[in-house]
VOMI-55438 format. One record per residue (C-alpha): x, y, z. Coordinates in steps of 0.05 Angstrom, whole numbers, padded with zeros to 5 digits, always signed. Layout:
% VOMI-55438
XYZ...
END
This chain:
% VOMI-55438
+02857+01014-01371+02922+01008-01342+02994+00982-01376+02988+00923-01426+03035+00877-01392+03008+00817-01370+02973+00827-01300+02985+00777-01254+02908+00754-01245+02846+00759-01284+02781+00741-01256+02723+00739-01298+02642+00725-01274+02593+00756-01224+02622+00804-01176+02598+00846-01115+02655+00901-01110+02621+00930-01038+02628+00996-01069+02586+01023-01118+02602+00998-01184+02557+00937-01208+02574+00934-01271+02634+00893-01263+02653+00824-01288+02736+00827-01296+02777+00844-01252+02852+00852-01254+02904+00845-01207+02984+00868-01207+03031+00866-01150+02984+00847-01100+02929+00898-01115+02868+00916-01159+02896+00947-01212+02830+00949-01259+02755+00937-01260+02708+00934-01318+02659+00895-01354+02671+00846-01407+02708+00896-01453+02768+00891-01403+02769+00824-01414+02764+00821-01486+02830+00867-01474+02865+00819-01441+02841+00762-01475+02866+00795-01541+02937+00806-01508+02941+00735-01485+02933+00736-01411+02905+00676-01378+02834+00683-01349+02805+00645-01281+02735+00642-01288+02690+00658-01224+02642+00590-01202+02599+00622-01161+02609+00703-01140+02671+00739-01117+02663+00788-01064+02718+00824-01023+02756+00781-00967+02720+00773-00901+02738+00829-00856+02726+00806-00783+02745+00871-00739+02739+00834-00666+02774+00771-00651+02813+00736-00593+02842+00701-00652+02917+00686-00610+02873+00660-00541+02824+00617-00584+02880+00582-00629+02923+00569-00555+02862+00542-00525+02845+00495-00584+02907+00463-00575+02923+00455-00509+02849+00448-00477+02793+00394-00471+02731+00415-00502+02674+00411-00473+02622+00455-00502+02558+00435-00521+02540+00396-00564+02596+00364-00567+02577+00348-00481+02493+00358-00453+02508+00339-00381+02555+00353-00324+02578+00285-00326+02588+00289-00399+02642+00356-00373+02664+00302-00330+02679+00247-00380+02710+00288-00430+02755+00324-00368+02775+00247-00351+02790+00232-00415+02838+00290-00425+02872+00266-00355+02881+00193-00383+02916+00220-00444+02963+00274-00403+02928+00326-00436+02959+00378-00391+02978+00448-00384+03040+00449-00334+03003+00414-00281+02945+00446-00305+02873+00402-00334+02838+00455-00373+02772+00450-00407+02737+00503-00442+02654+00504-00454+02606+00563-00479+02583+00623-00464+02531+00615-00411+02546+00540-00411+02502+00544-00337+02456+00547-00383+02458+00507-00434+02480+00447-00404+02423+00409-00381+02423+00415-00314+02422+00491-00315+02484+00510-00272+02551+00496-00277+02597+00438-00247+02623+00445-00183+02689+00441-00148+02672+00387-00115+02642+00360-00181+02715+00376-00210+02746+00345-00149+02722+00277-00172+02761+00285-00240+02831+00307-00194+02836+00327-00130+02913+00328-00142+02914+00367-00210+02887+00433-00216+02831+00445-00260+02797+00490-00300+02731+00490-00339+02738+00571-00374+02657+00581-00394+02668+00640-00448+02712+00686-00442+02693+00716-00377+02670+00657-00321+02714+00599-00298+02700+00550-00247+02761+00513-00211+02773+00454-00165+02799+00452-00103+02869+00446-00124+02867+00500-00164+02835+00548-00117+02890+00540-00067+02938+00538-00124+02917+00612-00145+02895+00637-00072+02838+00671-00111+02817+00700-00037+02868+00755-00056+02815+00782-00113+02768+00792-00068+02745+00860-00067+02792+00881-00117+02776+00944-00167+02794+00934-00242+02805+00868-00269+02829+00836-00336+02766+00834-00382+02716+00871-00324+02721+00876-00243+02735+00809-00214+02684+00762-00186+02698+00706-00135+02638+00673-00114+02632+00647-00040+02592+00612+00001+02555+00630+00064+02615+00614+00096+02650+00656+00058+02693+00594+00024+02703+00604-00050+02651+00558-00091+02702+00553-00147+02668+00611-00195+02709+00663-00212+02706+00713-00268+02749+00761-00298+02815+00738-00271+02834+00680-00322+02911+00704-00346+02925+00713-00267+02916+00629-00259+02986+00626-00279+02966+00561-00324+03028+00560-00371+03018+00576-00443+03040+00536-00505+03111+00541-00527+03133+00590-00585+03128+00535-00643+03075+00506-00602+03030+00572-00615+03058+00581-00679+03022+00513-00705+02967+00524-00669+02953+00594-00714+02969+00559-00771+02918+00497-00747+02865+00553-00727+02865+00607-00772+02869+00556-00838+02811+00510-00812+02771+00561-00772+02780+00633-00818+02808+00621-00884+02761+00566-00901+02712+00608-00889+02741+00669-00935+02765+00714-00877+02829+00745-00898+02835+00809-00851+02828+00806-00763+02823+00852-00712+02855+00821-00656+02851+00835-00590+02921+00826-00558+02935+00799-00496+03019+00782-00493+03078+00792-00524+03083+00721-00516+03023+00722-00563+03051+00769-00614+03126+00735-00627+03082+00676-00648+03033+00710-00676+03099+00756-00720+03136+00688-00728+03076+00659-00763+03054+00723-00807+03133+00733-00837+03140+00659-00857+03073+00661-00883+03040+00611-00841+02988+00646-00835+02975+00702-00887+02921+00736-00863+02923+00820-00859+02914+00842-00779+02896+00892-00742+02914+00888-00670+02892+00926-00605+02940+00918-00541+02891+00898-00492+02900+00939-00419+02918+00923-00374+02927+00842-00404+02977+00869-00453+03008+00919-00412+02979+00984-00370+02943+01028-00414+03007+01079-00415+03052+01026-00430+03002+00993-00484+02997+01063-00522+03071+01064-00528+03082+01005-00560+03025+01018-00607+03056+01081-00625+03132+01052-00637+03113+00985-00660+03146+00963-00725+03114+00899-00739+03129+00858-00796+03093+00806-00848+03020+00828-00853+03015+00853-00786+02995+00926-00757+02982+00958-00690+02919+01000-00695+02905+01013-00627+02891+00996-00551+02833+00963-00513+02806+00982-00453+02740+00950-00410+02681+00996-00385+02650+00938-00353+02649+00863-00353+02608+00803-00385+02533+00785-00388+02554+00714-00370+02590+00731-00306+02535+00778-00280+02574+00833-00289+02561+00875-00348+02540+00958-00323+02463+00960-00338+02416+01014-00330+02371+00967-00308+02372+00924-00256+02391+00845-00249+02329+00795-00233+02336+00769-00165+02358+00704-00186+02423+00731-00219+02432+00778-00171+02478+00784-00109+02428+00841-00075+02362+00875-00089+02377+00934-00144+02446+00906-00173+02464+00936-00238+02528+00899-00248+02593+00936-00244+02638+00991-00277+02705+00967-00287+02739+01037-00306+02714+01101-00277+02692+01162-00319+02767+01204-00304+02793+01140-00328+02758+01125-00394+02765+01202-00417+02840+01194-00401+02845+01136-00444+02800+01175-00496+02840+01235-00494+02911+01198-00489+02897+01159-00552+02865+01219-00593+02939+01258-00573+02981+01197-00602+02936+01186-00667+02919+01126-00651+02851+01081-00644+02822+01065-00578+02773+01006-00571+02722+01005-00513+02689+00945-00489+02618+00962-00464+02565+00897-00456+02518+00930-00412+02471+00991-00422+02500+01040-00373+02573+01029-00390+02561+01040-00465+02530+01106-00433+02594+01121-00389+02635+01116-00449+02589+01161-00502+02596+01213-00442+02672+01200-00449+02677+01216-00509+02631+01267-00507+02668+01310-00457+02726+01297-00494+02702+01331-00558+02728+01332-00617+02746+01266-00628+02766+01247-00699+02723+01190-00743+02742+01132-00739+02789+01148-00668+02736+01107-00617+02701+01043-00635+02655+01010-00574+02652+00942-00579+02584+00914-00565+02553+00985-00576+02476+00972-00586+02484+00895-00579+02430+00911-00525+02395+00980-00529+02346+01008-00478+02335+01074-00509+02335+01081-00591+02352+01150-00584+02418+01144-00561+02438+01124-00624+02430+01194-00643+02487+01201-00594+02533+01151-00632+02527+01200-00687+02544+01258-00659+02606+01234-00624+02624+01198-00683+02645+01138-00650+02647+01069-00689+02598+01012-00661+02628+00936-00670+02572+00893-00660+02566+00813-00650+02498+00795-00679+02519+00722-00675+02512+00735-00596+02437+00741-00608+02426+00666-00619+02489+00657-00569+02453+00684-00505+02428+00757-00521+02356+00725-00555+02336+00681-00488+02391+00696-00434+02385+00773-00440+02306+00774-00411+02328+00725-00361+02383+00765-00326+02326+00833-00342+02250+00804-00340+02235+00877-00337+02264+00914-00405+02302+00844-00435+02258+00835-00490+02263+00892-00517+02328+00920-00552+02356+00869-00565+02407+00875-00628+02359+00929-00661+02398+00928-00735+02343+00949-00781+02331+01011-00726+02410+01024-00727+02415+01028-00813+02347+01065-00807+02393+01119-00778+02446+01120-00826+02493+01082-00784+02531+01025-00807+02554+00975-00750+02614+00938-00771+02595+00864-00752+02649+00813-00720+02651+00743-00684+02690+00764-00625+02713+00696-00630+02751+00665-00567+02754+00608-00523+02687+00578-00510+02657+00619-00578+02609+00575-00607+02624+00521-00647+02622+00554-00730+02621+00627-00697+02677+00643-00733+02645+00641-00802+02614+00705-00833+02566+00668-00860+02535+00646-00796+02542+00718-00770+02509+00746-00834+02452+00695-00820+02438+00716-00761+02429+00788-00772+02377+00762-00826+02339+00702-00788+02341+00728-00720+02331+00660-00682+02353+00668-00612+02383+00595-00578+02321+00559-00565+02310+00573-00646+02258+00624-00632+02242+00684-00665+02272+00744-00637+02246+00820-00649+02233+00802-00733+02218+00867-00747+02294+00891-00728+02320+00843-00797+02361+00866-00843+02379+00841-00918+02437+00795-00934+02470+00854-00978+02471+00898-00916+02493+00845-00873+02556+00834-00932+02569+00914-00929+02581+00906-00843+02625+00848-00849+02667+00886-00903+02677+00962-00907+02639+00984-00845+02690+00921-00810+02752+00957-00854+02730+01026-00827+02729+01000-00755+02810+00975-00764+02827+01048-00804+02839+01007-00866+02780+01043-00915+02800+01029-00987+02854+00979-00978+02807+00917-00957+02740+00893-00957+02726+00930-01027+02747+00903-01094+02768+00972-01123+02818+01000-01162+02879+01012-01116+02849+00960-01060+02887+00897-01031+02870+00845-01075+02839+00803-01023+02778+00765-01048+02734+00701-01037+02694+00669-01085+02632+00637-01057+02595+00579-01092+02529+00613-01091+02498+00691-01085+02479+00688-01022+02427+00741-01030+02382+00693-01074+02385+00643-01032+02331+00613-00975+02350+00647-00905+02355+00578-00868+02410+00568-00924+02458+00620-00914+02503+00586-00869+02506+00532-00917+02541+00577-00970+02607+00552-00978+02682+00581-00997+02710+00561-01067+02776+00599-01061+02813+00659-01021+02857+00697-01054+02905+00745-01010+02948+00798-01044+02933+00768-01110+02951+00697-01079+02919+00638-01083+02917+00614-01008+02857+00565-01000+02824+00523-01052+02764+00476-01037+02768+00405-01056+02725+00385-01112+02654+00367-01088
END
């Protein structure tokens, strides 16, 4: 036991420390950390000295640790854009609607109307395809607009397309979040799809204290309700971070991040690594590393597969979608951040550029645990025994398992009749081999409505349903107590902060949620029902749900 002065917390009940004590009830918290653990002689102890004692209603875990966000390009779009995702819209003309709406009310961005939907919203809005610019053209043809569909497509009007001149992406090599895409007609006019190019619209973004509210407004309603005190966010401006530093020093938003400087959105990759290396950030804020893209998204057609692309998603016979960054490229970026001690984060949706980045790494050698993570790695997996390969070059896989009722369940065989239905989010395969994925939302704008609860993550590595509420690959499951263990220390391994979060141990951050129920007893269809009771960061009380 530690020093008999009064601690500044004692919690008392059922607890799941993460680690591998379960033989606590009380824990004790000074100056912001877990200064003690034991079972109900601890709190006898303090009982006898006098200190007060909060009683657990339900069970206390560690805080949420969600390692993959676009926490700063969500919040901005919440406040600023029209949504339009479904449910909340079935129809094009429901898009429509709500985009007139927004135009009656002056709901603009600069002279910008911007609306944001889902992830593969062609497909599930009703008609199967996305509006049109001429479709758009009946909401403004003097306004430009935007309908973002994810993180990676966009469709534009008319106005818009002549605004941006998005001819001059055409043919162009390495884009923001994958190469770009700008769809044209026979004629070779531009149809108004785009993808990959979003931060080159110029749309104007939301003032300093206009971003700061909107973190506060997102990250209180949308994370800490849902007991997520630690982020890993992917950074796209320094615009971004002043707000994002403005709002973590007053305390607006206490959360504990983790942030990667996205390249080239942040900055070149160069540039990005030196600012990771001399940042100095302050509240609850830290630069862990950089971000680079090996290929682009499912949803624009344009995630690197071994396999190729059904005709119908297709723009020729044998397309395998397209690598963004070339192999001299990603081992530079490899061997650049292993030199400065820092992390580097790889996005890789598709097959073959999760295999152009193990053979990064690999020829690289050497590279210290925890100094890669691949985002995405084994979302979709052709070949199980390439996992053997994530072992042996020790790199971290972040995985999404949310995305396999998003669009990886149903929209995955689509785009690959061939070799879709297999693969597909294989968790029980990956623990099998004694690899623990750290789970995340990868939250952003157009993420599903709820995505950014752990809860609904958790449940989906347990139930499995894909969109259309379908079973998907059962026998790839997992338990609710492994899910817990990849949304808390696997996630704090993949931000480099083992043993100060997402474990309640002696010497941890005293970030914890109390849940009303164990969800490990409960039914599966339940889990997402589980609700927050309170968030404690540092030993701080920071969310409290009303009384029922």
């Amino acid at each position: 036991m530690t020093t008999d002065s009064y601690p500044d917390l004692v919690l008392h009940g059922q607890v799941l420390t993460m680690s591998n004590r379960s033989d606590v009830t009380t824990v004790v918290v000074r100056d912001g950390r877990i200064s003690d653990l034991g079972d109900d002689s601890l709190l006898h102890h303090h009982v006898g000295l006098g200190a007060d004692i909060t009683e657990i209603e339900g069970i206390l875990l560690p805080g949420f640790v969600d390692p993959h966000t676009h926490f700063s390009q969500y919040a901005a779009s919440r406040a600023t854009a029209i949504d339009c995702r479904v449910p909340l819209v079935r129809t094009i003309s429901d898009v429509l609607d709500a985009l007139r709406d927004g135009l009656r009310a002056q709901r603009f961005c600069g002279p910008w109307l911007v609306g944001y939907g889902n992830l593969f919203f062609d497909q599930k809005l009703a008609e199967r395809r996305l509006p049109t610019r001429e479709e758009l053209d009946r909401v403004s043809n003097r306004h430009p607009i935007v309908v973002h569909c994810g993180g990676h497509v966009s469709v534009l009007n008319t106005a818009a397309l002549e605004r941006v001149r998005v001819e001059r992406f055409i043919g162009s090599t390495e884009g923001l979040w994958g190469r770009p895409v700008i769809d044209v007609d026979k004629s070779g006019r531009p149809t108004g799809l785009v993808a990959e190019i979003d931060r080159h619209l110029g749309i104007p973004e939301p003032d300093h204290d206009e971003l700061v509210e909107a973190f506060t407004t997102t990250y209180r309603t949308e994370f800490l309700k849902h007991g997520v005190t630690t982020i890993g966010e992917m950074l796209e401006s320094e615009h971004y971070l002043d707000a994002l530093s403005a709002a973590s020093t007053d305390g607006s938003v206490p959360a504990r991040f983790g942030l990667y400087a996205m390249a080239p959105s942040f900055a070149p990759h160069e540039r990005a690594l030196s600012w990771v290396r001399e940042a100095n950030l302050p509240g609850r804020l830290t630069a862990c590393g950089t971000k680079v893209f090996a290929d682009g998204g499912y949803s624009a057609r344009n995630a690197a597969s071994n396999a190729p692309y059904s005709a119908d998603h297709a723009p020729y016979a044998g397309y395998r979608g397209k690598l963004n960054l070339e192999r001299p490229v990603l081992v530079a970026a490899v061997e650049d951040t292993q030199a400065a001690g820092v992390q580097l984060a790889i996005h890789t949706n598709g097959t073959r550029a999760q295999q152009e980045a193990l053979d990064a790494v690999a020829m690289v050698g050497g590279v210290r645990r925890g100094g890669v993570r691949i985002e995405h790695l084994g979302n979709v997996l052709d070949d199980p025994s390439t996992i053997r390969r994530w072992r042996d070059t020790g790199v971290l896989p972040v995985m999404q398992p949310g995305f396999l009722r998003n669009f990886i369940a149903d929209f995955v065989p689509m785009l690959f009749p061939a070799t879709g239905t297999r693969g597909r989010m294989p968790l029980r395969t990956i623990l099998d081999e004694g690899i623990w994925p750290a789970f995340s939302s990868d939250v952003a704008v157009g993420g599903e409505i709820g995505a950014s609860n752990p809860l609904s993550t958790i449940a989906a590595s347990v139930d499995r349903l894909g969109y259309w509420d379908r079973p998907v690959e059962p026998h790839e499951a997992i338990s609710v107590g492994e899910a817990l263990r990849c949304h808390s220390l696997a996630a704090a391994e993949a931000l480099g902060m083992t043993g100060e979060v997402g474990t309640i141990d002696i010497g941890a951050r005293a970030d914890m949620v109390v849940l009303d129920r164990d969800p490990r007893t409960v039914d599966v269809e339940t889990i997402r029902d589980v609700g927050v009771r309170q968030v404690w960061i540092d030993g701080v009380l920071e969310y409290e749900a009303a009384p029922a």
